[in-house]
N, C-alpha and C positions, 0 to 999 in steps of 0.2 A: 630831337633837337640837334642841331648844329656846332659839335663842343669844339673841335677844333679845327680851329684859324688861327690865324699870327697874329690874334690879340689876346695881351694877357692883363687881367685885371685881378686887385684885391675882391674878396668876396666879406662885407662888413654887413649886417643885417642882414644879408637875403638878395645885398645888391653887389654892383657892380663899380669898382674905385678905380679910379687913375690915379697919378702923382703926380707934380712939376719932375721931382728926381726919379730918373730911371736908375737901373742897373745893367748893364749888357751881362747878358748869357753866352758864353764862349762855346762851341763843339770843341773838347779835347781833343780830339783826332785829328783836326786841322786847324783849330786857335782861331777859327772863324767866327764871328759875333752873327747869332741863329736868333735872338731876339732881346727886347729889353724891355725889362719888369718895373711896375711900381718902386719903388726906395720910401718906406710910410713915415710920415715924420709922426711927431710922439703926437699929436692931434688925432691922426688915423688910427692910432692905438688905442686912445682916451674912446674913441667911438665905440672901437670892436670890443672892448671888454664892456661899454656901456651897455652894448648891445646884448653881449654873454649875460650880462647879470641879471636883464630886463627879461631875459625869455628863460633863464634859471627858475624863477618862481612856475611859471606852465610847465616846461618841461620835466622838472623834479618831479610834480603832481603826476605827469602820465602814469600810465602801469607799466608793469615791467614787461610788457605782451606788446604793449603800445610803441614802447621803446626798439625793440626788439624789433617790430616789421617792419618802422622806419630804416634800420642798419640793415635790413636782409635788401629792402627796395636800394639802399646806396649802393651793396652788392653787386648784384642785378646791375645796375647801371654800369659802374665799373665793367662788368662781363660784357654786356654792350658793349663797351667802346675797346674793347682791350687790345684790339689791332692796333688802334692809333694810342694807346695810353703804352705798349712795346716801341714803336716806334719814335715817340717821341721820349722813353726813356732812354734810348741806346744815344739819340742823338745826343741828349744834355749830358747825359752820365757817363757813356763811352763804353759799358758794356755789349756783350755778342747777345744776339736773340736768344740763345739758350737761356743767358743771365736773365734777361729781360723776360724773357717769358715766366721762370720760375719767383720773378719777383710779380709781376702782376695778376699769374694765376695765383699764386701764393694773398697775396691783398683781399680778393675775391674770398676766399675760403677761409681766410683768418674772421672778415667781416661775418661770415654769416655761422662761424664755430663759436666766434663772442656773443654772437646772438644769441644763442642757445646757452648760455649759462647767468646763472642762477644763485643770488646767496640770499638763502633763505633765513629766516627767525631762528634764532637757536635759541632753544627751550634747556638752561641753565640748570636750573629748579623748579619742580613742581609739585606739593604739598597741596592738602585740605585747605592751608593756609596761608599757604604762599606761592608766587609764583617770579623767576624772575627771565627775564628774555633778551637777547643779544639781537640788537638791529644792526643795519650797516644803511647809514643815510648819506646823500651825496655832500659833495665838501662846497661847491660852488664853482666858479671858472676856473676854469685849469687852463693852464700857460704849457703849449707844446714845443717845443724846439727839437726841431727832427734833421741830421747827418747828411750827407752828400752821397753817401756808399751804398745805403739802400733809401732810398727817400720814400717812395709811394709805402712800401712793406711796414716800414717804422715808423709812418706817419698813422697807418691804420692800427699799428701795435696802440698806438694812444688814442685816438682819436674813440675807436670803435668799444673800448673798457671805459673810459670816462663817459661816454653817452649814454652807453647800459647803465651805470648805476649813477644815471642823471644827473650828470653836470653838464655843465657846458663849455666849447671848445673856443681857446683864441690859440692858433696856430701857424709855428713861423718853421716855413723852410729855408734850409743853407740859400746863402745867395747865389754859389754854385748851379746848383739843381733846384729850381725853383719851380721848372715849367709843367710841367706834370702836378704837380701838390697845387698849384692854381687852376689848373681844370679840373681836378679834383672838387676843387671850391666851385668850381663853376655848376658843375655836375649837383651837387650838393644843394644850388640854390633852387634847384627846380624841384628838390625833393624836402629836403628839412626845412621844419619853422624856421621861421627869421632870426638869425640872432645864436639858434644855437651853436653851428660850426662857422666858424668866422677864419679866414685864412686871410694873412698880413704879411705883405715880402718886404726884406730889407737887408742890413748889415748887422755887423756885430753890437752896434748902437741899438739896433731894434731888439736884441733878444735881451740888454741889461736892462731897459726898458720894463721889457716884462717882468723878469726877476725881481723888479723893484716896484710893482704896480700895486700898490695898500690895496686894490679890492682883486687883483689873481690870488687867488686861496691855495693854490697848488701849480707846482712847476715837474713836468716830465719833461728829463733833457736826457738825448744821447749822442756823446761826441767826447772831447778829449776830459783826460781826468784831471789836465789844467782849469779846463772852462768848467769842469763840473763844480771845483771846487769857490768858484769864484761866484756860480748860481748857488750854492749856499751860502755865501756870506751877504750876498743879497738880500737873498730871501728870508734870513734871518729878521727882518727889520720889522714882519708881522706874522714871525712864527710859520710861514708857506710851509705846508707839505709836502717830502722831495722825493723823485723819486730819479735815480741817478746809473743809468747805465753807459758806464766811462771805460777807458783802453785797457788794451790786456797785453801780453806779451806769453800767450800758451806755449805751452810745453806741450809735446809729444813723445812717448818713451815706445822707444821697440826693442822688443825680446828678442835673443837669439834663437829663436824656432821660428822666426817666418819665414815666408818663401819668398828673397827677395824682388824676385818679377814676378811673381802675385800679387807682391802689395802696392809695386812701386806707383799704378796710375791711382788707387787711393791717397797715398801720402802724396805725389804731387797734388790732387783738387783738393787735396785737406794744407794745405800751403798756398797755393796760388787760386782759388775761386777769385774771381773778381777783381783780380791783378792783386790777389793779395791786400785788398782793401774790406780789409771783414775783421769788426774786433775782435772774432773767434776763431781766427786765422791761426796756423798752428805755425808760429813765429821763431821758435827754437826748436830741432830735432835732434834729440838724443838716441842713437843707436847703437845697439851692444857692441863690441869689438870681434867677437865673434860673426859677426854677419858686416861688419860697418863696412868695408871696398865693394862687396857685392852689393848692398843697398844703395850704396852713392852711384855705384855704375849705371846700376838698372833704372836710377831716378832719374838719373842725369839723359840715359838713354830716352827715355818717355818725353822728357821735357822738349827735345830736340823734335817732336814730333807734333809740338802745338805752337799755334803760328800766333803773332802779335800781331795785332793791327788793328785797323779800323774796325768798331763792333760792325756796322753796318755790312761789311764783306762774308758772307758766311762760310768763310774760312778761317776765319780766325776765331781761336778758341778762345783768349783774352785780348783786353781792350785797353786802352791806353792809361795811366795815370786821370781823374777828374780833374784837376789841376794845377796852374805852375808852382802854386807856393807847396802844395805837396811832392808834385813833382822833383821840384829843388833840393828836398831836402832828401828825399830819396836817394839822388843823385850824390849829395852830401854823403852819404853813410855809405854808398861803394867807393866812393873818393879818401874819405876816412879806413876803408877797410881794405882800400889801395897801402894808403901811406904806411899801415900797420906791419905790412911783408906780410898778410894773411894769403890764402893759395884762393884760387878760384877755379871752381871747376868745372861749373859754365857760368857764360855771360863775364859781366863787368864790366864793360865796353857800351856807351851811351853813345849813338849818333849823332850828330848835331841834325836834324832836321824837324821839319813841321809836326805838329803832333806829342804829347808830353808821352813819349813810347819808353820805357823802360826793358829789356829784354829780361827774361826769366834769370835769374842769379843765383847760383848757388855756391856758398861758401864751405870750401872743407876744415874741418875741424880748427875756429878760428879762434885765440883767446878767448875764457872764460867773462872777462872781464874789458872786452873789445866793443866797442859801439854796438856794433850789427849783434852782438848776443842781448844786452842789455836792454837798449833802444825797441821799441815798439816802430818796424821800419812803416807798416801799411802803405807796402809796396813790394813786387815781384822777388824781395832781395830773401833768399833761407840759409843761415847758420845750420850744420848739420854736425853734430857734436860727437863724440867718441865719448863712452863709458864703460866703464868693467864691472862694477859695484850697485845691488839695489839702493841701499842705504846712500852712498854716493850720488847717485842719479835723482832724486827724490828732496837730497838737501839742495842739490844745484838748482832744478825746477824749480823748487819755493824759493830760490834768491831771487827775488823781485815783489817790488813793493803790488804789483796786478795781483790779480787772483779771480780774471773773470772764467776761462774754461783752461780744460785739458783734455789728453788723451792716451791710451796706454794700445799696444799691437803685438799679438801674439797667440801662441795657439794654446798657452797652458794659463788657462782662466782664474783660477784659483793664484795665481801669482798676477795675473792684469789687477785681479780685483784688489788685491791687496795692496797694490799701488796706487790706486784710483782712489781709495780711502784715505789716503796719503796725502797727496796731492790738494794742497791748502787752496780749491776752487772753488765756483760756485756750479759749474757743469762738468763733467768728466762721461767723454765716450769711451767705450773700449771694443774694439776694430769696427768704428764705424765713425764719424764726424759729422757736425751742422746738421741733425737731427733735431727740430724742433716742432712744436706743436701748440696751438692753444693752450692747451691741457696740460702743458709741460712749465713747470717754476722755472726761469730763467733769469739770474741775476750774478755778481759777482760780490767776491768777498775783498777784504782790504782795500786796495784802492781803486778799485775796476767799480764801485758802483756801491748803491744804497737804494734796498727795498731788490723787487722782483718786478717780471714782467710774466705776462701769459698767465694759464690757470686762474681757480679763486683765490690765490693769494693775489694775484697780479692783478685783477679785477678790486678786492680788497683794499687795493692801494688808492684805491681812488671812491675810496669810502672814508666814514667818520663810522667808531665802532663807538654805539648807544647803547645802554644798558637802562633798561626798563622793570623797574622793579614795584609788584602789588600786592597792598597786604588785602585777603580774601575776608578776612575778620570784619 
């Protein structure tokens, strides 16, 4: 099949939607408008979920084997097209083909690892006379709202667990990043029943929409812990099941035994991956005083050797901010951490030209209590802290209402570890970062999120747990 062309359409039964309202899609690299999407008014909505709820009864009925080579075949397809599904995310998103490749081989292999899991009958009690059993039945439509930073990776994080344990999908990408997640739909209609993945573009009007749809039974959103808080108050109104992966502001702690230009090109990609547009981006670094001039040197040094620019140039290692209103504020917070006297010891100087470009930023040891420490920047800007004290280090980390990851670095494990234990997160590396996997529980604690992603917890979430109880008498 022929998936891509510069038409982009809603994907609502099986079929193919336009709109009166468009959306323009900007390339951030040059603020050029690359195409323009459907805008769904609440009527295209009324349809996609009618259409979810119509093919909820067929599909809940398949078997889990049935379910299962449906998502291996969406795979597959995906891996067909995955030259043009890299290309055409660098253009919308603004990532380097490195990014771009590890997000759509990543898709591919996430799709066909959730296929392969399983939650089985748990056998509770068993007695001459009794028996009792733990099911996991599906919930019904699930409402997806998927991020700008990774779209295609985080749209399968939902899409491909809510299908396994058979529900059905109505799903809205950022209006940002939209063009990729509607070939995706596209893709989709030549393989899944009718009805069951339903993909709807729009604005922020579209996603309260869903939060508030009496028949979506369940909402997976990830993006700000403002919006997340507001698809709970929503979805309150018929009890929706949430599952909630919202910002973070990690901490990073390094020990004085490392080897500061050993570690430095890890702790830069563990700060800047994806221009630093990753909730798992390690936003604050704490390192010992014992090593902290040599660490900042050696960081500083590395950073000067990765070029900005346009994803598309395959010289450049990061890509541009995704957009202006992020961009903005970005800018904000070196502007803010201009007016503060804090030092800078690279970057901090914004170009005015084409392109939402941000240069890599590194702050040296700037108040505790300064924007850029505080603030979740989800952008190139890293506060790099001075400490002396474990206990010290570990109460500064946990000052923030986040608590989605962390990470600790050093060569004396038994003190990583004991820090990592510490550390009020819901993920914690130690000398490694962005380690993830199907198989792996990923969620955050405090205000970074509600419930998990990945693994059978993660799959679980998009169950109703039944308990089925028989008297043998």
């Amino acid at each position: 099949m022929r998936l891509f062309n510069n038409t982009y359409t809603m994907t609502i039964n099986g079929k193919a939607l336009t709109t009166n309202r468009v959306i323009k899609v900007i390339n951030p690299a040059n603020e050029e408008v690359i195409a323009s999407v459907p805008d769904a008014e609440k009527e295209d909505l009324d349809a996609a979920v009618k259409a979810a709820k119509h093919a909820f009864q067929e599909w809940s009925r398949k078997t889990i084997e049935e379910r299962s080579d449906f998502l291996c075949r969406l795979a597959d397809g995906i891996n067909e097209h995955k030259e043009e599904f890299m290309s055409l995310l660098t253009l919308e998103q603004g990532k380097p083909r490195a990014g771009a490749d590890w997000e759509i081989n990543g898709t591919v292999y996430w799709c066909k690892e959730i296929a392969k899991q399983r939650l089985d009958v748990e056998i509770i009690e068993e007695t001459l006379e009794h028996i009792v059993e733990r099911h996991h039945t599906p919930i019904g439509v699930v409402g997806a709202i998927t991020p700008w930073n990774f779209p295609v990776l985080l749209a399968i994080w939902k899409i491909a667990p809510a299908l396994m344990a058979g529900n059905t999908v109505v799903l809205k990408p950022s209006p940002y990043t939209p063009l990729c997640t509607l070939k995706l739909g596209e893709l989709a209609r030549e393989i899944l029943p009718n009805g069951v993945l339903n993909i709807v573009s729009g604005g922020n009007e579209l996603g309260q929409w869903i939060t508030e749809h009496p028949e979506v039974s369940k909402v997976s959103f990830t993006g700000s812990t403002a919006t997340g808080k507001k698809v709970m108050q929503s979805g309150a109104s018929n009890l929706k099941r949430v599952t909630l992966e919202l910002g973070g502001n990690d901490a990073a702690i390094v020990l004085p035994d490392v080897d500061p230009k050993a570690i430095a090109k890890d702790l830069f990609w563990a700060s800047f991956s994806n221009s630093a547009q990753f909730c798992v981006a390690c936003k604050r670094l704490y390192v010992h005083e014992d090593v902290y001039n040599d660490v900042l040197h050696e960081l500083v040094e590395y950073a000067k050797s990765v070029k900005v620019g346009d994803g598309s140039d395959p010289e450049s290692g990061l890509g541009p901010i995704q957009n202006r209103m992020q961009f903005e504020k970005v800018v904000g917070l070196i502007e803010d951490t201009k007016q503060i006297g804090a030092k800078f010891a690279l970057g901090g100087q914004v170009e005015q030209k084409t392109g939402y470009f941000v240069p890599v930023t590194i702050v040296d040891n700037p108040p505790e209590d300064s924007r850029v420490v505080t603030e979740e920047a989800f952008g190139p800007v890293l506060p790099i802290l001075k400490y002396r004290d474990y206990d010290e280090v570990i109460e500064r980390a946990n000052r923030t209402s986040y608590g989605l990851g962390g990470s600790v670095w050093g060569k004396n494990l038994t003190l990583a570890k004991d820090l990592a234990e510490k550390l009020e997160t819901g993920t914690v590396w130690i000398n490694e970062i962005h380690v993830f996997s199907p198989s792996f529980p990923f969620g955050g604690h405090k205000q970074s999120g509600m419930g998990v992603e990945n693994s059978l917890d993660g799959l679980a979430e998009y169950t109703n747990s039944k308990t089925i109880m028989v008297n043998k008498k």
